[in-house]
C-alpha positions as CSV (number, residue, x, y, z in Angstrom):
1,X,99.8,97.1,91.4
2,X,97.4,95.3,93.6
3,X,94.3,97.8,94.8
4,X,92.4,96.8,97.8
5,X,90.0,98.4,100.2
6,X,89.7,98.0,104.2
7,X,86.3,99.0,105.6
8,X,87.0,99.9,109.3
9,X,84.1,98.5,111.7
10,X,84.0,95.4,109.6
11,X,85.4,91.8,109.3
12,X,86.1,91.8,105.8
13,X,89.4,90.4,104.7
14,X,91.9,90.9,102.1
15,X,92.9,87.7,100.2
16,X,96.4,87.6,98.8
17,X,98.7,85.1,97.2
18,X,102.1,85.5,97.2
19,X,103.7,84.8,93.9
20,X,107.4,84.9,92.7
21,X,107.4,84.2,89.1
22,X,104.0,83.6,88.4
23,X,104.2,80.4,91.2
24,X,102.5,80.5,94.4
25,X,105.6,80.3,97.4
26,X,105.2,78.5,100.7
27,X,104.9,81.0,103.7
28,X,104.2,78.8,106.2
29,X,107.6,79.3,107.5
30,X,107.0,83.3,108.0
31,X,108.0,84.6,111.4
32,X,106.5,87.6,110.6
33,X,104.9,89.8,108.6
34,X,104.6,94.1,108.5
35,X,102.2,96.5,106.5
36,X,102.6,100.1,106.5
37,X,99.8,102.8,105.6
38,X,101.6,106.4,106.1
39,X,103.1,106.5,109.4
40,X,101.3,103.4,111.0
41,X,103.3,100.4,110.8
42,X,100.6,97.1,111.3
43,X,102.7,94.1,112.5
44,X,102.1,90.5,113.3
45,X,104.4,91.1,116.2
46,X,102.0,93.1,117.8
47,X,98.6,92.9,115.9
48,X,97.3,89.9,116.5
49,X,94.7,88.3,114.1
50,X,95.4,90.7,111.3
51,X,97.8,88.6,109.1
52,X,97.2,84.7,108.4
53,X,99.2,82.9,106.2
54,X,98.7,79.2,107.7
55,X,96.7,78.3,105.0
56,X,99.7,77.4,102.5
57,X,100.1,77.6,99.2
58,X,101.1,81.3,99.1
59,X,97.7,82.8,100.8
60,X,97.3,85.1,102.9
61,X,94.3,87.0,104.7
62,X,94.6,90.4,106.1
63,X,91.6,91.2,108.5
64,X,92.2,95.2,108.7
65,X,89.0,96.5,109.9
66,X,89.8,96.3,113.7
67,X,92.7,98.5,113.4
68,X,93.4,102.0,114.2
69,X,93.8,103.3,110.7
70,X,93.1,106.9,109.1
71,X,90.5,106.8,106.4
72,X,92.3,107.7,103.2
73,X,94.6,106.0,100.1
74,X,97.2,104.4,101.3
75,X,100.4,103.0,99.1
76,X,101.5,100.1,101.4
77,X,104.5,98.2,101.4
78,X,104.3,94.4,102.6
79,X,107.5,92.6,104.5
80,X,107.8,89.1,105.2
81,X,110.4,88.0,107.6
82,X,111.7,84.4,108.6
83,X,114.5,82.5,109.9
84,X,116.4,83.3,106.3
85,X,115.4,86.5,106.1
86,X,115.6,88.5,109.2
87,X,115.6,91.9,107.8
88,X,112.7,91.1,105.8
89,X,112.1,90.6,101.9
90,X,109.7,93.2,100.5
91,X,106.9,91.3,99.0
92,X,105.0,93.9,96.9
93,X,103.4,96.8,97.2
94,X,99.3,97.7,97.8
95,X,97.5,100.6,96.9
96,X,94.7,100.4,99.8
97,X,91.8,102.5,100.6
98,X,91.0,102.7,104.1
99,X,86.7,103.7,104.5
């Protein structure tokens, strides 16, 4: 379990990298991407400038600190979509705190 903290007001990030098997996947093809905290639902789709995964090599930076999130502990639940995977392939899961 990966444990991470968003601090609202501010422009850190999370950094992530997207493993399967212990090797680092190419997500540059993602179409999308969704991260839930309770009942909010953040999505590329509509939140722009949260999620980037240009970088390659299986990174990806989540810039939460913008959003319209509750302070609290969050378990969290990260989909990637793309032209494969349409429904979506749950990545992993993220125990965040949200300050």
């Amino acid at each position: 379990m990966v444990y991470e903290t968003v601090h609202l007001g501010h422009d850190n990030t999370i950094d992530l990298k997207l493993l399967a098997d212990d090797v680092a996947q190419d997500i540059t093809n993602t179409t999308r991407m969704t991260l839930s905290f309770g009942t909010t639902l953040i999505d590329s789709d509509v939140h722009s400038g949260v999620f980037d995964w240009t970088d390659g090599d299986g990174k990806l930076y989540l810039t939460l600190g913008d959003q319209t999130i509750t302070e609290g502990s969050y378990y969290s639940e990260l989909v990637v979509y793309d032209s494969v995977n349409t429904d979506g392939i749950v990545w992993g899961s993220l125990t965040i705190s949200v300050t």
